[in-house]
C-alpha positions in Angstrom: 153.4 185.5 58.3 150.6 183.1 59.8 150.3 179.9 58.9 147.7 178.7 57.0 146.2 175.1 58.1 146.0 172.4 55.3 145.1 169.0 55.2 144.0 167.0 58.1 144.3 169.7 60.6 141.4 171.7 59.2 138.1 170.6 60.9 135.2 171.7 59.2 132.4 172.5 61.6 129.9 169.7 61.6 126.8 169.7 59.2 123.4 170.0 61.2 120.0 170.0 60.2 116.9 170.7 62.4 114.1 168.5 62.4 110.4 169.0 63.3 107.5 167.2 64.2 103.9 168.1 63.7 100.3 167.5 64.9 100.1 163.4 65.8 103.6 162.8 65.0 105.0 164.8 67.8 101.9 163.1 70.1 103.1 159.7 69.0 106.8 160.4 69.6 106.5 162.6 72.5 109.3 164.9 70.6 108.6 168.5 69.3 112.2 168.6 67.4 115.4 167.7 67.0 119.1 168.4 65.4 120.4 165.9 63.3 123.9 165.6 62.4 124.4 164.8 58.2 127.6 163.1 56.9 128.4 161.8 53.7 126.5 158.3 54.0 123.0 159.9 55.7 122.4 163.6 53.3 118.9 162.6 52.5 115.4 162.2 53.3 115.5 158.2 52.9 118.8 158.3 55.2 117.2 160.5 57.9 114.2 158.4 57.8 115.8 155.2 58.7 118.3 156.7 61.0 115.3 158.0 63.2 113.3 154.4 62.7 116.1 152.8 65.0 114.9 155.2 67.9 112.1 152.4 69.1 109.0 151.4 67.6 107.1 154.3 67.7 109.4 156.0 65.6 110.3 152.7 63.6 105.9 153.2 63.0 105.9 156.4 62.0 108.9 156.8 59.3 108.1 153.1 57.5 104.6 155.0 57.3 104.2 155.9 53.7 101.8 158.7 54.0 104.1 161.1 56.5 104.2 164.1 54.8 108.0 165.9 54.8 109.5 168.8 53.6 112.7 170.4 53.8 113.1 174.5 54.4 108.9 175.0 53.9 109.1 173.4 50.7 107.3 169.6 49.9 110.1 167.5 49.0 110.1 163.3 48.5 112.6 161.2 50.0 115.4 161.7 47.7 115.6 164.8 48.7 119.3 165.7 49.6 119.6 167.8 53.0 122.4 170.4 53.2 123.6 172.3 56.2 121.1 173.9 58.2 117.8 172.9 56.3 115.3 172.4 58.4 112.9 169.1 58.4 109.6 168.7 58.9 107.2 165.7 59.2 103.8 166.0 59.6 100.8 163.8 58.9 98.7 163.9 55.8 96.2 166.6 55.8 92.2 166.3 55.4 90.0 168.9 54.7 86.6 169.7 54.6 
């Protein structure tokens, strides 16, 4: 009979997210996209937000910037947002029309 693994020798695979930026976001940061890895102390918007702000000051610019636009999977969420495995993240900014 095979043994089953329990405990500390199962590794769960880790928990990614995809994150995209749009129009004068991804001019500012040179940076089309990215994969982010989520844990238990960084699952949501707010978290991934200040995570990316310690990059340098562009990006430190553009996520303490509160009228970037986000949403998660297609979808306009607000930064409370929990992120699950595999969502993807965009940030764009605000939209004008005319």
């Amino acid at each position: 009979m095979a043994k089953v693994a329990t405990g500390p020798e199962i590794k769960r695979a880790e928990q990614m997210i995809k994150v995209l930026f749009f129009a004068a976001i991804r001019e500012q940061l040179d940076c089309a996209e990215l994969e982010l890895k989520l844990n238990a102390e960084a699952n949501t918007i707010s978290d991934v937000k200040a995570s990316l702000s310690k990059k340098g000051a562009d990006w430190q610019k553009v996520f303490t910037d509160p009228t970037v636009l986000v949403a998660v999977n297609q979808t306009m969420v607000d930064d409370a947002q929990s992120l699950k495995n595999n969502d993807t993240l965009a940030f764009f900014p605000p939209v004008t029309g005319g």
